[in-house]
C-alpha positions as CSV (number, residue, x, y, z in Angstrom):
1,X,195.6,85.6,83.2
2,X,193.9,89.1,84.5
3,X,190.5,88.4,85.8
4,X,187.7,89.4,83.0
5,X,185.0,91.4,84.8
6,X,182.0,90.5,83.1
7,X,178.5,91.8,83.4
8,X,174.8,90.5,81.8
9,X,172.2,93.2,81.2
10,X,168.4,92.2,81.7
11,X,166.1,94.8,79.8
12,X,167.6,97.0,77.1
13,X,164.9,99.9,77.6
14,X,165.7,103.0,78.9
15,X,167.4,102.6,82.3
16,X,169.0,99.7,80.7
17,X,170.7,100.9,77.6
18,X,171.3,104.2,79.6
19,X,173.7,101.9,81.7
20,X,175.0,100.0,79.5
21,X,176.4,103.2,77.0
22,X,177.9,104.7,80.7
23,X,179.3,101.5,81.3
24,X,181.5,100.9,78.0
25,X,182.3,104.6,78.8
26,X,184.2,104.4,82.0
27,X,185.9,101.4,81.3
28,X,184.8,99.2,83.8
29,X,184.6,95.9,82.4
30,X,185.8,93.9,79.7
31,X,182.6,91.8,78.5
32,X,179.1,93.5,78.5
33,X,176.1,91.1,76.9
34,X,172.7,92.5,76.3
35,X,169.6,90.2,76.7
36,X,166.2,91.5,76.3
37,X,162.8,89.3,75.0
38,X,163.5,91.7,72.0
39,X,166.2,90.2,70.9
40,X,166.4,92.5,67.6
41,X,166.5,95.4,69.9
42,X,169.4,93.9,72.5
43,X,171.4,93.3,69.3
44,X,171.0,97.1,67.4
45,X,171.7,98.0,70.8
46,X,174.9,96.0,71.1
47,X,175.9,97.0,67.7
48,X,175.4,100.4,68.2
49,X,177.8,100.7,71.1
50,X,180.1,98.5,69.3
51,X,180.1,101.0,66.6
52,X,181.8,103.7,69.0
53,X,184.4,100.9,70.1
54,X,187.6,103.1,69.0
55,X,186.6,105.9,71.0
56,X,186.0,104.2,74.2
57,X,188.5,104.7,77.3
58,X,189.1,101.0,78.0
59,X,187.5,98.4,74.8
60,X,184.2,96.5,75.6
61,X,183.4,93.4,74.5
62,X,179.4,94.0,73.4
63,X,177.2,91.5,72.5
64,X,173.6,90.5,73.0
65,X,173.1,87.1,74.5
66,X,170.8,85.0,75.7
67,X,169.6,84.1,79.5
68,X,171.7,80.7,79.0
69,X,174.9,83.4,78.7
70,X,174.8,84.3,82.3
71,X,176.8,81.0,83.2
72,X,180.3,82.9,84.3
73,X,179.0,86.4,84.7
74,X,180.5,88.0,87.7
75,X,177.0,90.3,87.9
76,X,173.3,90.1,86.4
77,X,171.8,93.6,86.3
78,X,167.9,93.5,86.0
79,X,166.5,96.6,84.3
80,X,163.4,94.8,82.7
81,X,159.9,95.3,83.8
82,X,157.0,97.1,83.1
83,X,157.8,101.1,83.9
84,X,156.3,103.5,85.9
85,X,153.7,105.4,84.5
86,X,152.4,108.9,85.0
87,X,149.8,108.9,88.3
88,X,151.0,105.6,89.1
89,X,153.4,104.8,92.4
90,X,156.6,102.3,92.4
91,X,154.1,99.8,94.7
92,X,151.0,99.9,92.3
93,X,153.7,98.3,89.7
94,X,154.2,94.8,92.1
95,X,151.8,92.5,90.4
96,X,153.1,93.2,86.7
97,X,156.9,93.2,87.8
98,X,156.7,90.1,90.3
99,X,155.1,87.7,87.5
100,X,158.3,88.3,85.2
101,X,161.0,88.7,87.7
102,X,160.0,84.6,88.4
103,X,160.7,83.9,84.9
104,X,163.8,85.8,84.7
105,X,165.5,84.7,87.7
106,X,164.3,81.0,87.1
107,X,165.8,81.5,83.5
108,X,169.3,82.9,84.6
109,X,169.4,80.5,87.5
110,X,169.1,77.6,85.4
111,X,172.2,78.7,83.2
112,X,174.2,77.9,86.4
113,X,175.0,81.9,87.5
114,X,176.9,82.2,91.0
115,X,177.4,85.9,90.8
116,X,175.8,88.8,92.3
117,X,172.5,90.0,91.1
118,X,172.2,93.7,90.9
119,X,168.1,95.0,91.0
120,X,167.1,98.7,89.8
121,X,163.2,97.1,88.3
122,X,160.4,99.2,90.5
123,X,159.1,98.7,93.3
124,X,163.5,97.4,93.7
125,X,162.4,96.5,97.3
126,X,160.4,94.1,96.8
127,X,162.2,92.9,93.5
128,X,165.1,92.3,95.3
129,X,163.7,90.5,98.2
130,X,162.0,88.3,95.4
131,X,165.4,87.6,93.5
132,X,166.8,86.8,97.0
133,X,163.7,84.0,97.5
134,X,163.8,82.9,93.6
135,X,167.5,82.6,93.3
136,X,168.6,81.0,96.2
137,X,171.5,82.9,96.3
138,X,173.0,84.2,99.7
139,X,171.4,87.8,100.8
140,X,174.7,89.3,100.2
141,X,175.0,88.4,96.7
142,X,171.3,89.9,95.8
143,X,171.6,93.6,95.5
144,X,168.5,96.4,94.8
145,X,169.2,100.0,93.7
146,X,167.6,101.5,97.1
147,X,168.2,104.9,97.6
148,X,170.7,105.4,96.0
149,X,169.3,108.0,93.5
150,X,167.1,109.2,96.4
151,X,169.7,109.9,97.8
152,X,171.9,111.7,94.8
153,X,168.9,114.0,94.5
154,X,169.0,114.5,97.8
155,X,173.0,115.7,97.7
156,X,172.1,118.1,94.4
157,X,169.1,119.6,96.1
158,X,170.7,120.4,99.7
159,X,174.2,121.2,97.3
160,X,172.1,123.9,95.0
161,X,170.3,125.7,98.9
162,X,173.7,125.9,100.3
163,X,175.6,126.7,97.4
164,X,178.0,124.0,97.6
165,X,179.3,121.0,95.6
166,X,176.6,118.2,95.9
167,X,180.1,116.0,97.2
168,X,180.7,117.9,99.8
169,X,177.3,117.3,101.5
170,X,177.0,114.4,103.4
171,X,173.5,113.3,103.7
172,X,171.6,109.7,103.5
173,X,167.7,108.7,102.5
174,X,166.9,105.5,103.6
175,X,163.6,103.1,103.7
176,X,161.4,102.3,100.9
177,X,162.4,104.1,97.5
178,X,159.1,105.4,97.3
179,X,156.9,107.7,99.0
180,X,157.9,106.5,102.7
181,X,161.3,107.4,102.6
182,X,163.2,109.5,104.9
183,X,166.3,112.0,105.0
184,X,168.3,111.6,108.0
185,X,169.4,115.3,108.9
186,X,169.9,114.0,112.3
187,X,173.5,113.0,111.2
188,X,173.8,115.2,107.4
189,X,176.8,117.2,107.1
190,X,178.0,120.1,104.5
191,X,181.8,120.6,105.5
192,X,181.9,118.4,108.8
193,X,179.4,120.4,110.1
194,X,175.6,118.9,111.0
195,X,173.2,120.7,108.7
196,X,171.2,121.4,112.1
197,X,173.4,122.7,113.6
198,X,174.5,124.5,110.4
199,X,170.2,126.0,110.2
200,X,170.1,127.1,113.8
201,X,173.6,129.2,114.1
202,X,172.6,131.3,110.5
203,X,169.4,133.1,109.8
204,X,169.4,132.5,106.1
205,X,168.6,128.8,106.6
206,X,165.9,127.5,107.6
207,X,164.2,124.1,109.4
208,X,161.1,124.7,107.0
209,X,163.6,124.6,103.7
210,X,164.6,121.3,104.3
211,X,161.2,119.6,104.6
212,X,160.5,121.6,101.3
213,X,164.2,120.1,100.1
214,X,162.8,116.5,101.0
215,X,159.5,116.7,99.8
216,X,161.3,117.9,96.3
217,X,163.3,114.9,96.6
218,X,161.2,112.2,97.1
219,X,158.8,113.5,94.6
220,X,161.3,114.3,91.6
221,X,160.9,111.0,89.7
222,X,157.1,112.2,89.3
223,X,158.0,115.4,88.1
224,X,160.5,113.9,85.6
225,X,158.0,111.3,84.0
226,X,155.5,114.2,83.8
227,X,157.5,115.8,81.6
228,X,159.8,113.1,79.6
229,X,158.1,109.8,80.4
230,X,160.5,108.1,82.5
231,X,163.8,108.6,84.6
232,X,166.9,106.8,83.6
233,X,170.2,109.2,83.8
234,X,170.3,109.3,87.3
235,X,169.4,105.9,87.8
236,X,171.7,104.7,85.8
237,X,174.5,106.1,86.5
238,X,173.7,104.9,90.0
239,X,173.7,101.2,88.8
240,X,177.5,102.7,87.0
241,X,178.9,103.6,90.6
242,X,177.6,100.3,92.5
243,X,179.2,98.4,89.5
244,X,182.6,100.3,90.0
245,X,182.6,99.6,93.8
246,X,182.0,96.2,93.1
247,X,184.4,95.5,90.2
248,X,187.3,98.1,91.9
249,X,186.4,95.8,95.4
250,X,185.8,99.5,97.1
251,X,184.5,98.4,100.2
252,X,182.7,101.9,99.2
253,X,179.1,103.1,101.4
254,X,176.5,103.2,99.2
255,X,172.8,103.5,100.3
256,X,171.4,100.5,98.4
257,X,168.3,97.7,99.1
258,X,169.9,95.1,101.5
259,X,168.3,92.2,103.4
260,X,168.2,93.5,107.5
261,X,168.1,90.4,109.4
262,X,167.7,92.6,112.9
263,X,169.6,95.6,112.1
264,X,167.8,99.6,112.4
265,X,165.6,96.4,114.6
266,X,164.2,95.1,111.7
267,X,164.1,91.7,110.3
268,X,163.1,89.4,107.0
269,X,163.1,93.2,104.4
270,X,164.9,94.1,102.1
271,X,165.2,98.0,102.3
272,X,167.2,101.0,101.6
273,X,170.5,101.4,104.4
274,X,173.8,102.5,103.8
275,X,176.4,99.5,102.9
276,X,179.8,98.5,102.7
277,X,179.8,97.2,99.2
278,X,182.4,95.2,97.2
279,X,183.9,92.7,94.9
280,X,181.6,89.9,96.7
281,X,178.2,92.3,97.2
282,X,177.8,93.3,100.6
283,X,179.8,93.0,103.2
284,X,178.7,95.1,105.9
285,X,175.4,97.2,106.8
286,X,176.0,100.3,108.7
287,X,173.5,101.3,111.2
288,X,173.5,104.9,111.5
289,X,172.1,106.4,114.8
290,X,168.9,107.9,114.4
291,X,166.7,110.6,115.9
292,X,163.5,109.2,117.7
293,X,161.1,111.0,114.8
294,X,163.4,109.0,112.0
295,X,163.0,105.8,114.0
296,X,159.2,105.8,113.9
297,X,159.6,106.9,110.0
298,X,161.9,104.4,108.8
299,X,159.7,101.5,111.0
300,X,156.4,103.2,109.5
301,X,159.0,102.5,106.3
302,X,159.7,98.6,107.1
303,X,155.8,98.0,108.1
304,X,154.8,100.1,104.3
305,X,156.9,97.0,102.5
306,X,156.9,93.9,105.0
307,X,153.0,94.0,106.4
308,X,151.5,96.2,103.4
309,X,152.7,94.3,100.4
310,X,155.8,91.3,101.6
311,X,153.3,89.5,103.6
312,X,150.7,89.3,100.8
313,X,153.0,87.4,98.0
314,X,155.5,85.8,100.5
315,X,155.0,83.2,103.8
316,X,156.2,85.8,105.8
């Protein structure tokens, strides 16, 4: 028999059911179940997708479930969780999100799930480092969003100043995703050729551009909940393309929030780095060599989640 990829969906909100309709859409699995406290919702949700069945690339088994459904899932995605509201940063959200994130993971553990957990809940850092503690499960098997979308936005932004296609620019965020995040133009590219290099041989460029391309970057989501209430496109079509690497067993490099146990000399954080991700979660961080100024950053980064907030909730 063909192995049936199978995926569970925590929190049909926004970012969730934003997923979950890209996910019946590329044809990436074959059984997608919807749990949510609201179970009415998770199952007009379900129905709803279920509805556009014939028109799908690749048919979807839909269904809303229950946590005692994650026993066999290959991968838990955990969208629920209070949101982020407007004048309110990913960190001021720890408290709320920490208190259910014990009740979901205790709930999904107890059904007997071995899979990988995938995190996108704000502040993900932290969420993920508390899935990794509540679950049990091994570090590469417990997965956060990072800077994923960070870095997406990133991509656009430096794509629109240099008039190129956003794929063709190679560039990375790392750290927290939140307001101590960094770019690392130390080693971005557009065309195999270093962006700073690319600034200093043409006068139209300039150094001062890309701080105001950063700064733009790390402060879109704010911008977008201003004017719509919340982000979820982006985000979830991030969730979409660490779900393909995974099911497809990629071995693709994706900047998501992994557990460093020494690496970018940091231990006992989970944090945004680019990684080697496939069919069993991560296989492989990759350290990229950074400029002395993005050194201090991403430490000032590690110090923002481990000291500031890790240390308070966990013996760490």
């Amino acid at each position: 028999m063909p192995k049936i990829n199978r995926v569970a969906l925590i929190g049909t909100g926004a970012v969730g059911s934003s997923f979950a309709f890209a996910l019946i859409n590329q044809g990436i699995i074959d059984e997608l179940v919807l749990i949510d406290l609201n179970a009415e919702k998770a199952e007009a949700e379900a129905t709803d997708m279920n509805h556009g069945k014939i028109f799908e690339p690749y048919p979807t088994d839909v269904r809303y479930g229950t946590y005692a459904d994650c026993t066999g899932m290959d991968l838990v995605v955990i969208c629920a969780g209070a949101a982020q509201k407007v004048g309110e940063t990913r960190l001021d959200l720890v408290d709320k999100n920490l208190k259910i994130f014990k009740g979901i993971v205790d709930s999904i553990m107890e059904s007997g799930f071995d899979g990988i957990f995938l995190v996108a809940t704000n502040p993900v850092d932290i969420l993920a480092y508390a899935v990794w503690k509540y679950s049990g499960l091994p570090k590469e098997k417990v997965i956060g969003s990072g800077t994923i979308l960070d870095t997406a936005r990133l991509r656009y932004n430096l794509g629109q100043y240099f008039n190129v296609s956003p794929n063709n620019v190679h560039a990375y965020i790392i750290g927290e995703h939140g307001d101590s995040e960094l770019p690392v133009y130390s080693t971005a590219s557009v065309a195999n050729t270093n962006i700073l290099k690319l600034i200093d041989n043409n006068t139209e460029y300039s150094f001062e551009d890309l701080d105001a391309i950063f700064i733009e970057t790390r402060d879109a989501a704010y911008k977008i909940i201003e004017g719509k209430g919340a982000t979820y496109y982006g985000i979830a079509m991030g969730l979409l393309r660490i779900t393909k690497a995974i099911f497809r067993n990629e071995s693709a490099i994706l900047p998501v929030s992994a557990y460093l146990d020494g690496q970018y000399g940091a231990n006992d954080v989970y944090i945004g780095v680019p990684c080697v991700i496939d069919r069993n979660g991560i296989q492989t961080i990759i350290e990229l060599e950074l400029s002395n100024k993005e050194k201090t950053l991403f430490n000032n980064s590690v110090n923002t989640l481990k000291k500031d907030i890790l240390a308070k909730y966990f013996d760490i």
